[in-house]
C-alpha positions as CSV (number, residue, x, y, z in Angstrom):
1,X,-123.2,156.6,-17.3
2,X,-126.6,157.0,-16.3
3,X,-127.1,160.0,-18.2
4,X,-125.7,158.3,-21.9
5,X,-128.4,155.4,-21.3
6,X,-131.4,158.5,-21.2
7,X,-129.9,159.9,-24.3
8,X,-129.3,157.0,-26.4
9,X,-132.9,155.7,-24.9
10,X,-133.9,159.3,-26.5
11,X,-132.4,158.7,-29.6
12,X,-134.1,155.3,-30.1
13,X,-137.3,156.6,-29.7
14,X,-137.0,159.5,-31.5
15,X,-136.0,157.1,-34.3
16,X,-138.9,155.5,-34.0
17,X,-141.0,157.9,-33.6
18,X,-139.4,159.6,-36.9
19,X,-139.8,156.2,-38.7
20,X,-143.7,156.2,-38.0
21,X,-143.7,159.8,-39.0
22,X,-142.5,159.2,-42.3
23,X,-144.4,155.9,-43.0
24,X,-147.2,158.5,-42.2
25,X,-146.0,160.9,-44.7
26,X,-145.3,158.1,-47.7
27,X,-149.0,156.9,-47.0
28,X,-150.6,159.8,-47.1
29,X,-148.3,160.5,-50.2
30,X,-149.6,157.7,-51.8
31,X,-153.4,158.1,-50.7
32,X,-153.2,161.6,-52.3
33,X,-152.2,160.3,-55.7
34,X,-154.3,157.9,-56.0
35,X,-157.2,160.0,-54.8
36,X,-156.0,162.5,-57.6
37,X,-156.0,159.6,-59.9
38,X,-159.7,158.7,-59.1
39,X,-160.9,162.3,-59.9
40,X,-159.1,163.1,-63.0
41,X,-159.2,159.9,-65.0
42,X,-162.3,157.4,-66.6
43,X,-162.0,154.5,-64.9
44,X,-162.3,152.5,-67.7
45,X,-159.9,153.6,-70.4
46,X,-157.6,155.7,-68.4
47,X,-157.5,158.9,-70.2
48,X,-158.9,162.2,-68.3
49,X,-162.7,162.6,-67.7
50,X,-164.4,165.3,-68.2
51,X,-164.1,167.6,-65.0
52,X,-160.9,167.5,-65.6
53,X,-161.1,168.7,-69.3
54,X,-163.3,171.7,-68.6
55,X,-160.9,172.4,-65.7
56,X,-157.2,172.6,-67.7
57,X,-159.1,173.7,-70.7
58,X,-159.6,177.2,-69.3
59,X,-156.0,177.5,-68.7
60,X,-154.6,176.3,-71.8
61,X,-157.2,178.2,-73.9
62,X,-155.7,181.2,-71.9
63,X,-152.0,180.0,-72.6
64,X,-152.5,179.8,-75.9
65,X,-154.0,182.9,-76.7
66,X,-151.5,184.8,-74.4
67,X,-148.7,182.9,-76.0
68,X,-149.7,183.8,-79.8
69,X,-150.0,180.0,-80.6
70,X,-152.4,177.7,-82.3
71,X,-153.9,174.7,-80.5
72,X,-156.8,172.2,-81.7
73,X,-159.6,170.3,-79.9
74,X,-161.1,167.5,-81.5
75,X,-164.3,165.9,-80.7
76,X,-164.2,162.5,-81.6
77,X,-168.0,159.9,-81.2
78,X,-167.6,156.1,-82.2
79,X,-170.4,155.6,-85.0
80,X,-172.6,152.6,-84.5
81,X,-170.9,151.6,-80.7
82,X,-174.6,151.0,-79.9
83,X,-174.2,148.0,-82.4
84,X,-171.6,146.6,-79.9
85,X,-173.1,146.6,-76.6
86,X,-176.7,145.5,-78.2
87,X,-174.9,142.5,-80.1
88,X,-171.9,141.3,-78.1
89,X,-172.4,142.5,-74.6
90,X,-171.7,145.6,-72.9
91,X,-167.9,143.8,-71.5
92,X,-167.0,143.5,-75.5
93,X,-167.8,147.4,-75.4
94,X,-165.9,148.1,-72.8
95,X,-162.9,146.5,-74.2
96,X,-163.6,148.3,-77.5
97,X,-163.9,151.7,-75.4
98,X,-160.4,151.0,-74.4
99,X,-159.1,150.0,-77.2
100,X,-159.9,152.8,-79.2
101,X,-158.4,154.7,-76.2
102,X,-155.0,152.8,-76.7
103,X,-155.2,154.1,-80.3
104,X,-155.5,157.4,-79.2
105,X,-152.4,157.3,-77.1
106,X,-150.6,155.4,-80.2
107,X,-151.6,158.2,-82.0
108,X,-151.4,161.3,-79.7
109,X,-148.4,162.5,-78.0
110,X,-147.8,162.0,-73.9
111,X,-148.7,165.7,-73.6
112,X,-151.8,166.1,-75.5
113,X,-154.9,165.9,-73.1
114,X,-156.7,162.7,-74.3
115,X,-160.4,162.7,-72.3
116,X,-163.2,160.5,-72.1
117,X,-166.3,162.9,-71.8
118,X,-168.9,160.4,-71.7
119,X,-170.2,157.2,-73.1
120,X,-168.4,156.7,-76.9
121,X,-167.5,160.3,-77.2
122,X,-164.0,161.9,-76.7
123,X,-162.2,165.1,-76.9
124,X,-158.4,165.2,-77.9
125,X,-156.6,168.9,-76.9
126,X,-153.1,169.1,-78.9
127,X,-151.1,172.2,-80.1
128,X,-150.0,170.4,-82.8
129,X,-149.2,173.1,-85.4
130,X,-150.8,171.4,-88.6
131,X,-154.0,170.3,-88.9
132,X,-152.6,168.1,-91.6
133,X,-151.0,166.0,-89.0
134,X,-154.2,165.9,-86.9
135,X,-156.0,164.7,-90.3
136,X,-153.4,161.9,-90.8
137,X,-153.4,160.6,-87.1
138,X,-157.4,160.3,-87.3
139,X,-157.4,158.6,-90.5
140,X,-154.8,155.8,-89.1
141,X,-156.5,155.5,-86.0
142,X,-160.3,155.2,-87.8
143,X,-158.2,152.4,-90.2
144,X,-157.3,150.5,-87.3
145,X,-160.6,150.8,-85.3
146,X,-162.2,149.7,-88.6
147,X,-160.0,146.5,-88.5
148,X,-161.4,145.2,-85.6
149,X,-163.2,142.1,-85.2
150,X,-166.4,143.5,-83.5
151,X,-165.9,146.8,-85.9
152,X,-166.6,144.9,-88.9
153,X,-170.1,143.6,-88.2
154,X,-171.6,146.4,-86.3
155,X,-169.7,149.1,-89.2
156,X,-168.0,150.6,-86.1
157,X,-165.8,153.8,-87.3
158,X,-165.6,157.0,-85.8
159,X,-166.9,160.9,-87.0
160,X,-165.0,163.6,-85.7
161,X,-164.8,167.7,-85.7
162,X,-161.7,169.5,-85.5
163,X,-161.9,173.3,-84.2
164,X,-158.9,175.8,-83.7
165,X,-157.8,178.1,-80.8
166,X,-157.9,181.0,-80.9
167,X,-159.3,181.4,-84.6
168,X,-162.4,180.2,-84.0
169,X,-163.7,180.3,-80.9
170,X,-161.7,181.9,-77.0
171,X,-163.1,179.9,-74.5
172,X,-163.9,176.2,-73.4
173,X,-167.7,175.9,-74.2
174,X,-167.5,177.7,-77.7
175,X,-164.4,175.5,-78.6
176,X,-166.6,172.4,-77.8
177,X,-169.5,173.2,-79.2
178,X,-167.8,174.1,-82.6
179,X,-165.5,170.8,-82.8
180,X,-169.1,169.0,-81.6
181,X,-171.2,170.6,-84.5
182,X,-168.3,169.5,-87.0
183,X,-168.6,166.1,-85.8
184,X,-172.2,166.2,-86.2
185,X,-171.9,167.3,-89.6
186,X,-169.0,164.7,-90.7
187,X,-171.5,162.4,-89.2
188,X,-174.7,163.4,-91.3
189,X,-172.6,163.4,-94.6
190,X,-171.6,159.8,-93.9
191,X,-175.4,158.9,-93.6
């Protein structure tokens, strides 16, 4: 008798001491994603940041290219978001900044890496096989921004460059720089 009162004593509290373990586990869990969360992602619009970019650019440049296929990076800068935050306050910039970024996920598809890489500028990775496509989705998404209450009195649109992988450049820093210059240029010819 004595001896079935130690074991189910046992039990319990290796029960319990089971139950903690795993409460352990979930938090840690839990901790660790939002940790991974807090060093992937901009803060403010949600969409990766920049590390992160540079970081799974590397490998998908090296997919792609090992894989035969065609993938795109576009550089994307708002034109005239200065305009905003000098007029209506750097909060009404914000919530254009993430906006814009809800366009892009209209726009883009759950896989394509969407990143803020800094102030008003972004950078869209998609191996979407027509540039066509690309084309259309930037034209939509530069209509809606354009519709904006704030866009319309500061002329807020957006430039972009478009550069291919691996046709025109093989690794992260060339792919940038090229979809970057294009932007530039887009940008100039506006002016």
């Amino acid at each position: 008798m004595r001896e079935n009162i130690k074991i189910k004593l046992l039990q319990n509290m290796l029960k319990a001491v089971t139950e903690k373990y795993d409460e352990f586990i979930r938090e840690q869990r839990k901790l660790l994603k939002i940790t991974y969360r807090k060093a992937t992602r901009d803060s403010l619009t949600g969409l990766y940041n920049r590390q992160f970019l540079f970081d799974y650019l590397e490998k998908a440049i090296e997919k792609t290219i090992r894989n035969g296929s065609k993938a795109f990076l576009i550089f994307i800068d708002l034109d005239n978001f200065k305009c905003i935050n000098d007029s209506f306050g750097h909060d009404v910039g914000d919530e254009v900044l993430f906006k814009f970024a809800n366009l892009l996920r209209k726009y883009f598809r759950k896989y394509d890496i969407l990143a803020r890489i800094g102030g008003d500028e972004f950078v869209i990775f998609t191996e979407c096989n027509k540039i066509g496509t690309i084309k259309d989705r930037l034209l939509k998404i530069k209509e809606e921004l354009e519709k904006e209450p704030y866009a319309k009195s500061c002329n807020l649109s957006i430039s972009f460059g478009i550069a291919t992988i691996p046709d025109e450049a093989k690794d992260s820093n060339e792919i940038i720089e090229l979809a970057d210059y294009r932007m530039y240029e887009q940008k100039h010819r506006k002016k």
